[in-house]
mmCIF file as Biopython writes it, N, C-alpha, C and O atoms, coordinates in Angstrom:
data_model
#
loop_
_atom_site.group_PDB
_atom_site.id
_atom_site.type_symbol
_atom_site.label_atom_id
_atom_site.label_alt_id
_atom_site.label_comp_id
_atom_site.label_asym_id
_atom_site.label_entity_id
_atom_site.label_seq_id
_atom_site.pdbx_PDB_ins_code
_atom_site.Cartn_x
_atom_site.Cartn_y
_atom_site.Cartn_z
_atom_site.occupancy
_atom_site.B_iso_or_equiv
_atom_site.auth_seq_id
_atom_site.auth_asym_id
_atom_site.pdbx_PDB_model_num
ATOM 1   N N  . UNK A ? 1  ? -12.127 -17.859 -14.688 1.0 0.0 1  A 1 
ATOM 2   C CA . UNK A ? 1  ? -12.248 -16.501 -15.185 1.0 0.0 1  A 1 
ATOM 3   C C  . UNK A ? 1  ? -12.193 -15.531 -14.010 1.0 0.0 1  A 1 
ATOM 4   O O  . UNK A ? 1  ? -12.487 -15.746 -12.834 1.0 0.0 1  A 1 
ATOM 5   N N  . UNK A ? 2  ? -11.787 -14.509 -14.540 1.0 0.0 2  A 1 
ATOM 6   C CA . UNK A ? 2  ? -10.956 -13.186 -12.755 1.0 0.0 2  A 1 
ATOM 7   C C  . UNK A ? 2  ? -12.689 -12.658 -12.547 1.0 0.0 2  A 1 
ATOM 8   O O  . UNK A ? 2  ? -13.070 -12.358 -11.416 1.0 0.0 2  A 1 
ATOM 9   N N  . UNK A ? 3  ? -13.612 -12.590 -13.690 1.0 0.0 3  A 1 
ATOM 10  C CA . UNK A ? 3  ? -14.612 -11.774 -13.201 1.0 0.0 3  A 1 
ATOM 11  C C  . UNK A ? 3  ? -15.336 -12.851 -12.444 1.0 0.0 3  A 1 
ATOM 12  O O  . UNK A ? 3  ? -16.357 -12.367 -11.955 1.0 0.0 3  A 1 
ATOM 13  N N  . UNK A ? 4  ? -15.201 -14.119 -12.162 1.0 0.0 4  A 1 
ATOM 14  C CA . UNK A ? 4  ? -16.060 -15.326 -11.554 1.0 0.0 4  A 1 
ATOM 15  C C  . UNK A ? 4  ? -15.976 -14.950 -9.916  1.0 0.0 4  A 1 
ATOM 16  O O  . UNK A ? 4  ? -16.785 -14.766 -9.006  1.0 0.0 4  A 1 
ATOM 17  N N  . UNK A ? 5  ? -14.029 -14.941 -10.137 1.0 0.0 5  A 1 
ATOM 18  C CA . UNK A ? 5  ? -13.450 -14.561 -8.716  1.0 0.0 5  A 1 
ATOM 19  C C  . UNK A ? 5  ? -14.019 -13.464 -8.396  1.0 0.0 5  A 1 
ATOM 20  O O  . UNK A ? 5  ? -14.627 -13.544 -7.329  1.0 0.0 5  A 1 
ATOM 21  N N  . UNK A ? 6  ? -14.077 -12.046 -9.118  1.0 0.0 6  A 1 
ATOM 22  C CA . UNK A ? 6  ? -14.369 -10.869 -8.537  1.0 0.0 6  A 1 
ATOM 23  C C  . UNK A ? 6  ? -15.998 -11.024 -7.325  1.0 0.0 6  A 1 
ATOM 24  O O  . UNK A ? 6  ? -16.285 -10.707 -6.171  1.0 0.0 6  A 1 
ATOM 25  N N  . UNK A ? 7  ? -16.617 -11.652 -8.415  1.0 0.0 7  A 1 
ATOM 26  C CA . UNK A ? 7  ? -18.021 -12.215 -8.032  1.0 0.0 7  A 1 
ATOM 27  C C  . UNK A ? 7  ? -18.199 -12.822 -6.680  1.0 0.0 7  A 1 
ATOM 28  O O  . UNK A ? 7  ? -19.163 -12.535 -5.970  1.0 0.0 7  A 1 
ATOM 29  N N  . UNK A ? 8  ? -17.296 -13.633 -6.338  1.0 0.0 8  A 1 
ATOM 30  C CA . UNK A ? 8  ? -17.099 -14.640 -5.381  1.0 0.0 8  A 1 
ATOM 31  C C  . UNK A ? 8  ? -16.646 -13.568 -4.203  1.0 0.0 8  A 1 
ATOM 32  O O  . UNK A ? 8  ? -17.278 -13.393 -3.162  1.0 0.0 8  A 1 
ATOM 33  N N  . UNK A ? 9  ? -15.973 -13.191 -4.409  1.0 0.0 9  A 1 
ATOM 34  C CA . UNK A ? 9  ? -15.335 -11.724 -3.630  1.0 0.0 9  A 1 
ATOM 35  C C  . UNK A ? 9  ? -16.464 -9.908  -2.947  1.0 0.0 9  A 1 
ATOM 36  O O  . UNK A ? 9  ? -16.546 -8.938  -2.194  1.0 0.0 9  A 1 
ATOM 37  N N  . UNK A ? 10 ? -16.896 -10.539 -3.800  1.0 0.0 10 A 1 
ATOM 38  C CA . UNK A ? 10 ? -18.157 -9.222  -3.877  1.0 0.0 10 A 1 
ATOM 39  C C  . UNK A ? 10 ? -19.620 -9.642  -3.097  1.0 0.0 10 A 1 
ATOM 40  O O  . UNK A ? 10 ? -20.545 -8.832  -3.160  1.0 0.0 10 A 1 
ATOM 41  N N  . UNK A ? 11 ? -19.802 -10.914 -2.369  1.0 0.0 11 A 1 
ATOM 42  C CA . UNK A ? 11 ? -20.968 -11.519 -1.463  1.0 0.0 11 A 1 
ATOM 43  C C  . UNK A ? 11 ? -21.029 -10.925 -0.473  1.0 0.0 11 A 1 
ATOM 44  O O  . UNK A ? 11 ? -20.338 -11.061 0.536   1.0 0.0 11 A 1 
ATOM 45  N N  . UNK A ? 12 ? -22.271 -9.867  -0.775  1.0 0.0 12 A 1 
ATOM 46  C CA . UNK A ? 12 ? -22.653 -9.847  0.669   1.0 0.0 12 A 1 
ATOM 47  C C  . UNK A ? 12 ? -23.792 -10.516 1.348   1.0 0.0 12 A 1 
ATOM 48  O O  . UNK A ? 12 ? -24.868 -10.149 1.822   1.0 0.0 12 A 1 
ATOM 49  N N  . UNK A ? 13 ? -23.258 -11.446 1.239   1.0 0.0 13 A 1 
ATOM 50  C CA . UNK A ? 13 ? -24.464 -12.185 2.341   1.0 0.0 13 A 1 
ATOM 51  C C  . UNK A ? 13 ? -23.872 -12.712 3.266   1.0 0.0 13 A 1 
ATOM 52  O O  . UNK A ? 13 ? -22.644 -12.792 3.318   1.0 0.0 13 A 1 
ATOM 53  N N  . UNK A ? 14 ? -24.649 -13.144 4.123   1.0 0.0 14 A 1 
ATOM 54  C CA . UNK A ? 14 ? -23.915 -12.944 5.741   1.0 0.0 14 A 1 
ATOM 55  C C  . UNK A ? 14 ? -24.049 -14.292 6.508   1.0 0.0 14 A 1 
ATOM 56  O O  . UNK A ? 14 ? -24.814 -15.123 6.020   1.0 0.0 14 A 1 
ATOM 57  N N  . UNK A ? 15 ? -23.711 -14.449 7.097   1.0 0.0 15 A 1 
ATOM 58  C CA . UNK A ? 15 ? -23.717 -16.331 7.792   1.0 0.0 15 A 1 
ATOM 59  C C  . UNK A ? 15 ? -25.409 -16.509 8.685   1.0 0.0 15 A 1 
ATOM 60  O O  . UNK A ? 15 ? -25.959 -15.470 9.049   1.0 0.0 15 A 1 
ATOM 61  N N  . UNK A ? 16 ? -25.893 -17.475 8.879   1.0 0.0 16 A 1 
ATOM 62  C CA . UNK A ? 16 ? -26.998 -17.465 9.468   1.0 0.0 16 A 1 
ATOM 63  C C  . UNK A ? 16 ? -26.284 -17.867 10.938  1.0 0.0 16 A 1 
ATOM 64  O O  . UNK A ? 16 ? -25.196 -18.399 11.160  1.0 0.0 16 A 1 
ATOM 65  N N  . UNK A ? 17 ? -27.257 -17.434 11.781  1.0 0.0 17 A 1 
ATOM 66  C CA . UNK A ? 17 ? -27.527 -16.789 13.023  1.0 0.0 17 A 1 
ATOM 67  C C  . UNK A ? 17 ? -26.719 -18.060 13.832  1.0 0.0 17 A 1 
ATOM 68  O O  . UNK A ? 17 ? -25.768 -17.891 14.595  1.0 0.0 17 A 1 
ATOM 69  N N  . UNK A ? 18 ? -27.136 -18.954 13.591  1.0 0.0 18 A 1 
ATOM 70  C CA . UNK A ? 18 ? -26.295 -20.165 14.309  1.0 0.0 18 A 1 
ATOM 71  C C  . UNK A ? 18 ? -24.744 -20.999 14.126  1.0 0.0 18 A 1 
ATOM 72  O O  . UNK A ? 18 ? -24.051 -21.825 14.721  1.0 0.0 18 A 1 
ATOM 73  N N  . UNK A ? 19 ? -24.739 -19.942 12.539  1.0 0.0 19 A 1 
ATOM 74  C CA . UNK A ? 19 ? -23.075 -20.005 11.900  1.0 0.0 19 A 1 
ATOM 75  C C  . UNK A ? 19 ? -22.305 -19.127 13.152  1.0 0.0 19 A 1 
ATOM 76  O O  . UNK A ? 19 ? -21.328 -19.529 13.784  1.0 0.0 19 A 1 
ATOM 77  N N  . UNK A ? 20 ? -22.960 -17.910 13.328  1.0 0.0 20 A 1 
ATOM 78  C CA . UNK A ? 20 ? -21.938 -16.888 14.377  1.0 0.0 20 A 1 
ATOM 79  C C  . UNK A ? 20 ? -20.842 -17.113 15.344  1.0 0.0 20 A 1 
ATOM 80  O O  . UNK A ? 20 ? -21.380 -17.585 16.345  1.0 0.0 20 A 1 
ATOM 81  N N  . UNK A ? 21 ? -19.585 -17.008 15.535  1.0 0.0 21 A 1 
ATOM 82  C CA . UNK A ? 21 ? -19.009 -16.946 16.530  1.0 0.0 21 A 1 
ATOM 83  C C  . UNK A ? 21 ? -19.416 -15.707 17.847  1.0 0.0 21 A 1 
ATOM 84  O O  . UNK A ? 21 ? -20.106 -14.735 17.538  1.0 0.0 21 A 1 
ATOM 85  N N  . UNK A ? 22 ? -18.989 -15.858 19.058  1.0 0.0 22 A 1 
ATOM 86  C CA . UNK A ? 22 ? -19.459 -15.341 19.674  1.0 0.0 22 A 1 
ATOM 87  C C  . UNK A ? 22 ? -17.881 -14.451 19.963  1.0 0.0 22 A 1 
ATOM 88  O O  . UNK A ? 22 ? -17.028 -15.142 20.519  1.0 0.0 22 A 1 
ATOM 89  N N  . UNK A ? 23 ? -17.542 -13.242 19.678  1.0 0.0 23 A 1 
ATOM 90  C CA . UNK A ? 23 ? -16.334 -12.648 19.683  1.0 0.0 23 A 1 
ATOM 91  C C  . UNK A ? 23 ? -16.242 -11.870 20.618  1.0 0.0 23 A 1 
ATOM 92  O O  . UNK A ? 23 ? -15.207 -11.583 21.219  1.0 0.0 23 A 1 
ATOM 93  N N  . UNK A ? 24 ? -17.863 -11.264 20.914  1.0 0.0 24 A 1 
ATOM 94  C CA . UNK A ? 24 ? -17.681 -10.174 21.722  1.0 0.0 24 A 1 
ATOM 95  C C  . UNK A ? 24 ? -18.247 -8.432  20.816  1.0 0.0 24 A 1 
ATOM 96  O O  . UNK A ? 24 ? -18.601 -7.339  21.257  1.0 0.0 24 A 1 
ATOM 97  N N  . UNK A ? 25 ? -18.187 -8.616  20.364  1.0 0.0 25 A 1 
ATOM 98  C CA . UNK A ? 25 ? -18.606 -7.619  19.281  1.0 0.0 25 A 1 
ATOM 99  C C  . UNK A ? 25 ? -19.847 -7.180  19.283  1.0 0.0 25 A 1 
ATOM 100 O O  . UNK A ? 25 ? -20.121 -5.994  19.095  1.0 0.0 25 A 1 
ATOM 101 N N  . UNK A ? 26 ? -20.934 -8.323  19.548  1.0 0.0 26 A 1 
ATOM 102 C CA . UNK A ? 26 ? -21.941 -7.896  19.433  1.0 0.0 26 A 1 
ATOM 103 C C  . UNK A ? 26 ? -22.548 -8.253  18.064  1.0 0.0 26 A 1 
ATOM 104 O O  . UNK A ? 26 ? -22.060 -8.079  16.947  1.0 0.0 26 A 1 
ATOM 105 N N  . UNK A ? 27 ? -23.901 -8.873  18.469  1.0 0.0 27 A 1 
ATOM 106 C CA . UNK A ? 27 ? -24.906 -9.827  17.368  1.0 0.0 27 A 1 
ATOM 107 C C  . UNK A ? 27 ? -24.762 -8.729  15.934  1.0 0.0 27 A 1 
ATOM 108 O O  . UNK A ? 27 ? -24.199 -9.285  14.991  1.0 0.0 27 A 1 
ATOM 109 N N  . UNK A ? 28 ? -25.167 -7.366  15.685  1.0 0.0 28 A 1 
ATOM 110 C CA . UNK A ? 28 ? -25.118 -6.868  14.319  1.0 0.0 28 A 1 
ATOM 111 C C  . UNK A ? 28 ? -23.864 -6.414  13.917  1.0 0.0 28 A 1 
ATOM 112 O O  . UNK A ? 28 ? -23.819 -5.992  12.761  1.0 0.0 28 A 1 
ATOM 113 N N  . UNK A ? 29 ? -22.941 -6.392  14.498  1.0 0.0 29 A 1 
ATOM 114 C CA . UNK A ? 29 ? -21.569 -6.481  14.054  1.0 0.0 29 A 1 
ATOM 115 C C  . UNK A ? 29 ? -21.036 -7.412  13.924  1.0 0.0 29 A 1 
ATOM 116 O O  . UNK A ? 29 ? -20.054 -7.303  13.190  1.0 0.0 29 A 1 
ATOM 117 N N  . UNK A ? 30 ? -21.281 -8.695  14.448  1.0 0.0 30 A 1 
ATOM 118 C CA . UNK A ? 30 ? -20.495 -9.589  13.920  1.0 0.0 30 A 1 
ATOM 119 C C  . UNK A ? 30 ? -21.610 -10.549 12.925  1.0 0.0 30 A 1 
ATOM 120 O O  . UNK A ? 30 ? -21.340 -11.650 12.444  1.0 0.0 30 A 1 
ATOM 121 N N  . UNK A ? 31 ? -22.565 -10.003 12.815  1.0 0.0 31 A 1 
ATOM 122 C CA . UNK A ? 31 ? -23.518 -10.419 11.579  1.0 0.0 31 A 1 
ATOM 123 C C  . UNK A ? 31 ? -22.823 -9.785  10.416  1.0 0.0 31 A 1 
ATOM 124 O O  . UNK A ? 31 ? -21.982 -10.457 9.821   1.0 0.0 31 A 1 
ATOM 125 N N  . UNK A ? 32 ? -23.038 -8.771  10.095  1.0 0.0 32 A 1 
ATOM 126 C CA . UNK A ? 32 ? -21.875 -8.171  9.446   1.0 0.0 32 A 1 
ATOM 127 C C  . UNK A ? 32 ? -20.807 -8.180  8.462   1.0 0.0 32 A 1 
ATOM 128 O O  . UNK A ? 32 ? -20.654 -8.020  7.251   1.0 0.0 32 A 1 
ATOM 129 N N  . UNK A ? 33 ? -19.754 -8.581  10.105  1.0 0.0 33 A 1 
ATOM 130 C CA . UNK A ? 33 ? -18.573 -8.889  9.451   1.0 0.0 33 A 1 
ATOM 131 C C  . UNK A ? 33 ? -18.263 -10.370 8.997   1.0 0.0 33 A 1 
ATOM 132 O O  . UNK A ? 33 ? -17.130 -10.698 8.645   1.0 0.0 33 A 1 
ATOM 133 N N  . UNK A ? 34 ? -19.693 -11.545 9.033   1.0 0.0 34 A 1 
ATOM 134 C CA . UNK A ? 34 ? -19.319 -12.659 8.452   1.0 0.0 34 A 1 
ATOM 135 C C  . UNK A ? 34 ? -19.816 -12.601 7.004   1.0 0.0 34 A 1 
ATOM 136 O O  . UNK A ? 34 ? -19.970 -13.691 6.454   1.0 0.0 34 A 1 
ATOM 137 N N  . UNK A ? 35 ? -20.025 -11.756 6.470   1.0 0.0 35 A 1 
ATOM 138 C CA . UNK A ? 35 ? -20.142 -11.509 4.658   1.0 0.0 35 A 1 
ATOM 139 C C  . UNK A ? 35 ? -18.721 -11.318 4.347   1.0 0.0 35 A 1 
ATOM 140 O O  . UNK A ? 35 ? -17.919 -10.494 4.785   1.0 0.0 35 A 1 
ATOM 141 N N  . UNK A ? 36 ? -18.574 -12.375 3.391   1.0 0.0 36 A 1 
ATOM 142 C CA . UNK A ? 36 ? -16.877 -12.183 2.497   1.0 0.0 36 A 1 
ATOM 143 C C  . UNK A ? 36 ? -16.781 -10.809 1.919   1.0 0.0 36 A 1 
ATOM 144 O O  . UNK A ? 36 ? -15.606 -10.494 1.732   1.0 0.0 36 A 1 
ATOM 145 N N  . UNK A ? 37 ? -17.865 -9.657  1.488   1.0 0.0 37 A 1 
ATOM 146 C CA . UNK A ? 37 ? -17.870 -8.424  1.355   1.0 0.0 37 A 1 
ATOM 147 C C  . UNK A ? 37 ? -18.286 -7.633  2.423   1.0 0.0 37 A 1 
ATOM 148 O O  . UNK A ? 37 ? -19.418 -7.951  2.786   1.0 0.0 37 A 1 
ATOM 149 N N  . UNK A ? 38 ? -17.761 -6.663  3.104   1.0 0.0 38 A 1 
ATOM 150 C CA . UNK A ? 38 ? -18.412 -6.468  4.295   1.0 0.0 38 A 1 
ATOM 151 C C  . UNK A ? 38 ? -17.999 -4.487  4.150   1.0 0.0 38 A 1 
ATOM 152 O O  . UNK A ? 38 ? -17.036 -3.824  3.764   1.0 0.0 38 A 1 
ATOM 153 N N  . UNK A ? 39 ? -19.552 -4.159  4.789   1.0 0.0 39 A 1 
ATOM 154 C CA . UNK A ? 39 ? -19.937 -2.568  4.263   1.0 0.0 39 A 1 
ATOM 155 C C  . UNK A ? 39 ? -20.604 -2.338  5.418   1.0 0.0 39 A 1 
ATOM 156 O O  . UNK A ? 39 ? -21.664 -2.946  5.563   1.0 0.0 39 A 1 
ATOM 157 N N  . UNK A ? 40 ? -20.209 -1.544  6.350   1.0 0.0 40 A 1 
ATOM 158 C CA . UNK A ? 40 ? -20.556 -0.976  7.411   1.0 0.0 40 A 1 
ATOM 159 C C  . UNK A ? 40 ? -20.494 0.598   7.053   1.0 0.0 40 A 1 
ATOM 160 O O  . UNK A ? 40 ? -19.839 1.011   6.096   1.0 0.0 40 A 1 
ATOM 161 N N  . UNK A ? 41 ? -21.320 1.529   8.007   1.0 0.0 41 A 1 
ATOM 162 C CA . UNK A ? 41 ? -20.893 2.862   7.678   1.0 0.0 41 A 1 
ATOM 163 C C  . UNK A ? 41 ? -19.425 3.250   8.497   1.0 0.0 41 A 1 
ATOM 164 O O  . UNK A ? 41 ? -18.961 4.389   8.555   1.0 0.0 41 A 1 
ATOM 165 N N  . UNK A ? 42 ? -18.822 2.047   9.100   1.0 0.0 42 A 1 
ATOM 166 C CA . UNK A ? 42 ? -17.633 2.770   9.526   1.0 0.0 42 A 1 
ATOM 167 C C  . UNK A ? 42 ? -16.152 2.067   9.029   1.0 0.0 42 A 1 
ATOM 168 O O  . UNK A ? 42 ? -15.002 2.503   8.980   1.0 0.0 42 A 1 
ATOM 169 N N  . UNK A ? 43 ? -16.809 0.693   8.670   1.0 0.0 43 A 1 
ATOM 170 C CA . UNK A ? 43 ? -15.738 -0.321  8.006   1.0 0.0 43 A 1 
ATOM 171 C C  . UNK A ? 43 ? -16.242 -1.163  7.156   1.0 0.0 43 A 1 
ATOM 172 O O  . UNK A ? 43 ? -17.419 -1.461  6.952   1.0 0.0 43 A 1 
ATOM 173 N N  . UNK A ? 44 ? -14.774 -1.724  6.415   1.0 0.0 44 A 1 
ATOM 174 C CA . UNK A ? 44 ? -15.649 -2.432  5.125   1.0 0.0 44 A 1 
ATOM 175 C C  . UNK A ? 44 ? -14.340 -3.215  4.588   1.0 0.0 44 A 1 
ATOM 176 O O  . UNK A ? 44 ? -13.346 -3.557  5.229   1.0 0.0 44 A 1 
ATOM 177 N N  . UNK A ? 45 ? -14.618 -3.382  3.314   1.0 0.0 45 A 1 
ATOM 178 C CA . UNK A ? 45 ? -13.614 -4.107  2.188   1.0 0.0 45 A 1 
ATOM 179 C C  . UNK A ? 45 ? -13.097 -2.862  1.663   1.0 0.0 45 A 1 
ATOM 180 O O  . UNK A ? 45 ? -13.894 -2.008  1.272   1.0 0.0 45 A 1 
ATOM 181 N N  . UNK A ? 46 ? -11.923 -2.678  1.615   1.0 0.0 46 A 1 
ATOM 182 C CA . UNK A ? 46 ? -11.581 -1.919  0.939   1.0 0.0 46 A 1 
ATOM 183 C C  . UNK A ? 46 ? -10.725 -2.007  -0.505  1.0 0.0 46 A 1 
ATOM 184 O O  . UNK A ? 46 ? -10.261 -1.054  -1.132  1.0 0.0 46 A 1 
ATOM 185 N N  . UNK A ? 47 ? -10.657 -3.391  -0.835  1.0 0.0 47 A 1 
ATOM 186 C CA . UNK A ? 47 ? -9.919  -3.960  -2.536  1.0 0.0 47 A 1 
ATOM 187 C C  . UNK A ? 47 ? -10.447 -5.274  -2.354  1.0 0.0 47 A 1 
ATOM 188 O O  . UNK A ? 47 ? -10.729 -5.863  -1.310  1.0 0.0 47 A 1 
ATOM 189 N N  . UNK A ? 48 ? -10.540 -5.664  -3.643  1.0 0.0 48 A 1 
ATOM 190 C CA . UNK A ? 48 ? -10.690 -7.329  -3.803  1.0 0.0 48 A 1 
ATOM 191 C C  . UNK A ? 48 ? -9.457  -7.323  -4.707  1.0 0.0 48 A 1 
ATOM 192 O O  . UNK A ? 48 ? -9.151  -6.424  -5.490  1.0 0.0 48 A 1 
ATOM 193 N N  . UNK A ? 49 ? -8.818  -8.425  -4.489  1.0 0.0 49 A 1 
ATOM 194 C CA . UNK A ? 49 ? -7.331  -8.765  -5.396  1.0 0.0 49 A 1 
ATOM 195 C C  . UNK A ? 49 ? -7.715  -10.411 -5.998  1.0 0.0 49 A 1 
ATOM 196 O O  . UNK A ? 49 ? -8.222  -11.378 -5.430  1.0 0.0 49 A 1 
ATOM 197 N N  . UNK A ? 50 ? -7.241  -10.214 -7.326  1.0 0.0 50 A 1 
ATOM 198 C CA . UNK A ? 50 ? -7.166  -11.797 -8.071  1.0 0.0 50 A 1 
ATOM 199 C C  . UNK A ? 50 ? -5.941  -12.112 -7.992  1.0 0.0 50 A 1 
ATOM 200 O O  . UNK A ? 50 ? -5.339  -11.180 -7.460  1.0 0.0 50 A 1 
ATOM 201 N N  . UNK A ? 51 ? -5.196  -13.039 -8.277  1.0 0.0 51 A 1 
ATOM 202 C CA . UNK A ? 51 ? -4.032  -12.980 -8.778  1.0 0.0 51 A 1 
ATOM 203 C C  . UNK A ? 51 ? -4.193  -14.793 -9.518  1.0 0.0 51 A 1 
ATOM 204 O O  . UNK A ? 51 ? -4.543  -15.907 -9.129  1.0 0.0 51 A 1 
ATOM 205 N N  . UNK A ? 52 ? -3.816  -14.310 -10.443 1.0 0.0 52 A 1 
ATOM 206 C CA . UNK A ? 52 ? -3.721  -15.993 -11.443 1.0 0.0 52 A 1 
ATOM 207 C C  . UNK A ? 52 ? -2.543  -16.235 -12.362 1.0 0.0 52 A 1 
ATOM 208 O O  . UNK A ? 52 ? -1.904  -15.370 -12.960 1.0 0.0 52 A 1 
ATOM 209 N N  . UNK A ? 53 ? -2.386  -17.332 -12.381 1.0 0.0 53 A 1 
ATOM 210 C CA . UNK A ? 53 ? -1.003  -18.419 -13.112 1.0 0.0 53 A 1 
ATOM 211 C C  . UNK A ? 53 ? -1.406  -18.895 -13.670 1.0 0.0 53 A 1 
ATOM 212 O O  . UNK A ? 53 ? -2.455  -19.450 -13.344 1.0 0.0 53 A 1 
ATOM 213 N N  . UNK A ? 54 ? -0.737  -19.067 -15.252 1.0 0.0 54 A 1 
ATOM 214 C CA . UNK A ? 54 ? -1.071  -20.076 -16.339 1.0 0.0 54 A 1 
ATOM 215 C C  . UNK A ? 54 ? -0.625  -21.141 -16.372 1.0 0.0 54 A 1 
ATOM 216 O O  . UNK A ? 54 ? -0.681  -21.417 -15.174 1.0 0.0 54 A 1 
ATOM 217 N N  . UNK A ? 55 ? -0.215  -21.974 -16.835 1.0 0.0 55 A 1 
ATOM 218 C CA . UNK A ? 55 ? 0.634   -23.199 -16.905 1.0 0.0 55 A 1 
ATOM 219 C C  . UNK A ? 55 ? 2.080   -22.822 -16.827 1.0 0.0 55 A 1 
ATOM 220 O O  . UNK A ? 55 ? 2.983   -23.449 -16.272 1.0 0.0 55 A 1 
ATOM 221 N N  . UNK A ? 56 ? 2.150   -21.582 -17.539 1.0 0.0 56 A 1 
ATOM 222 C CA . UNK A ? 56 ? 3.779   -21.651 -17.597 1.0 0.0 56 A 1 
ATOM 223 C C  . UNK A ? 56 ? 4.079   -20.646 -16.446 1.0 0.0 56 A 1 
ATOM 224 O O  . UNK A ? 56 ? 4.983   -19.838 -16.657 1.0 0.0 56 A 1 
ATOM 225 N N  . UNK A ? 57 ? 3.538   -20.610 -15.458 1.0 0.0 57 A 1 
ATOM 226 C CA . UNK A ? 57 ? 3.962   -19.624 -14.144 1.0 0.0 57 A 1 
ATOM 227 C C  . UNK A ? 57 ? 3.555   -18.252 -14.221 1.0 0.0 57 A 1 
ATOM 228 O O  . UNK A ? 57 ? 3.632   -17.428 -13.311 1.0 0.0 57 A 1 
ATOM 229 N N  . UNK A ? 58 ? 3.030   -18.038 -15.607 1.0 0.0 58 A 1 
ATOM 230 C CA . UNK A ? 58 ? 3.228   -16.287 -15.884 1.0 0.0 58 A 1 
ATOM 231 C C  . UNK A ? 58 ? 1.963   -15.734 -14.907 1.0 0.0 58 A 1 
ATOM 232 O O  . UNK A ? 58 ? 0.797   -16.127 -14.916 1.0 0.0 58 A 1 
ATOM 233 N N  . UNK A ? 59 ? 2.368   -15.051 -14.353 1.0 0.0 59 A 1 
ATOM 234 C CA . UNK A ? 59 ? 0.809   -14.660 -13.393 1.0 0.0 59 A 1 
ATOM 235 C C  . UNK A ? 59 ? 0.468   -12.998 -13.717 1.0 0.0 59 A 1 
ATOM 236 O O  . UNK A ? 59 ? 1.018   -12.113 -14.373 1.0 0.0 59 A 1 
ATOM 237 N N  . UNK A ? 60 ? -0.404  -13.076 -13.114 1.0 0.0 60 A 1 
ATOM 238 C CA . UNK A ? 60 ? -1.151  -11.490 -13.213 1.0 0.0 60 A 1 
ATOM 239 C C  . UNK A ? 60 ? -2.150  -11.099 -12.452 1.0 0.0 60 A 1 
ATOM 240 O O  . UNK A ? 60 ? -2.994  -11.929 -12.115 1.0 0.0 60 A 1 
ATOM 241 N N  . UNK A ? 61 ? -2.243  -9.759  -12.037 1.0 0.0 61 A 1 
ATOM 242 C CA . UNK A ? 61 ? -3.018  -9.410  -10.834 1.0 0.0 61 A 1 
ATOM 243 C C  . UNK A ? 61 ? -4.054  -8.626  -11.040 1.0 0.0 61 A 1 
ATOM 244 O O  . UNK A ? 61 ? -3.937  -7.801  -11.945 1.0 0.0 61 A 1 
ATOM 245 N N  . UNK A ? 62 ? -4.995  -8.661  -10.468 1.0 0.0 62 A 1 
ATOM 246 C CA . UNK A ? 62 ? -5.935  -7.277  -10.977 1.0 0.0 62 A 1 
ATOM 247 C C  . UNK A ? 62 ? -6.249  -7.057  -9.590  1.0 0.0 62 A 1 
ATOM 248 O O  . UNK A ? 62 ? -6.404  -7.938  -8.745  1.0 0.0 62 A 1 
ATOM 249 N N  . UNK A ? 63 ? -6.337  -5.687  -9.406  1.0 0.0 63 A 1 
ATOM 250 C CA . UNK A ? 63 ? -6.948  -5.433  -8.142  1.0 0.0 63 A 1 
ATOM 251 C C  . UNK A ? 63 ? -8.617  -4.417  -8.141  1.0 0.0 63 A 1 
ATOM 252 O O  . UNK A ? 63 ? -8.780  -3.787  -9.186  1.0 0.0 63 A 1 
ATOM 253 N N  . UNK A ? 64 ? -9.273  -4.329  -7.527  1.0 0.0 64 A 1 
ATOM 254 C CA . UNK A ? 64 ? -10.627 -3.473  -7.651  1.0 0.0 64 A 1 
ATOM 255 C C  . UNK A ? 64 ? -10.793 -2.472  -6.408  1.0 0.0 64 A 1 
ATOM 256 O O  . UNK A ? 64 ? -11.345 -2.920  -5.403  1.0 0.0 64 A 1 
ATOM 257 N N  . UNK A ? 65 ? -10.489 -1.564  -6.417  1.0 0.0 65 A 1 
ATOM 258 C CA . UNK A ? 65 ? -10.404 -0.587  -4.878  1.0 0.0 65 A 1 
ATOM 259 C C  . UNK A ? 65 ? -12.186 -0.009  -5.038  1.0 0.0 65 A 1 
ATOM 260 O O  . UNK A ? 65 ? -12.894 0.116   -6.037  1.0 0.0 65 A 1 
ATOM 261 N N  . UNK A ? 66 ? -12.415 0.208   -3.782  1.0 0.0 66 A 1 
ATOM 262 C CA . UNK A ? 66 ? -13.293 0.665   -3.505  1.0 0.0 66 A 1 
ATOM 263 C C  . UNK A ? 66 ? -13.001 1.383   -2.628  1.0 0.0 66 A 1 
ATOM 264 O O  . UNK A ? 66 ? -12.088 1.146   -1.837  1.0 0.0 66 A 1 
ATOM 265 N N  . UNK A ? 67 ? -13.944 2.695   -2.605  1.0 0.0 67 A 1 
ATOM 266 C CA . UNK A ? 67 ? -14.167 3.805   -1.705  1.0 0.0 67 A 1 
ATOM 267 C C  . UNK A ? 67 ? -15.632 4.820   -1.492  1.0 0.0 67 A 1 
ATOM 268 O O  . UNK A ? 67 ? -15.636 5.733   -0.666  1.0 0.0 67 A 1 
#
């Protein structure tokens, strides 16, 4: 179901402390940016996109913009 995906798409929760790569960025920014939804006051997600196929190929897209 697309709203399962939307769901899956919409986590903000964030990796624990020992998940982190070390990028350079800096510990609360790249805390951050390891949530599959990610909302900073200066950057973020800006669409989540589904796109799904039935058996017979027919597909369809939904997209969700945020601003």
């Amino acid at each position: 179901e697309k709203q399962t995906l939307f769901d899956l798409l919409a986590d903000r929760a964030t990796a624990a402390d020992d998940e982190l790569p070390d990028t350079g960025v800096g510990y609360e920014l790249e805390k951050a940016l390891s949530a599959i939804f990610i909302k900073t006051p200066v950057y973020g997600t800006r669409c989540s996109t589904v796109v799904t196929f039935d058996r017979s190929f027919e597909g369809q897209l939904e997209e969700r913009v945020f601003v």
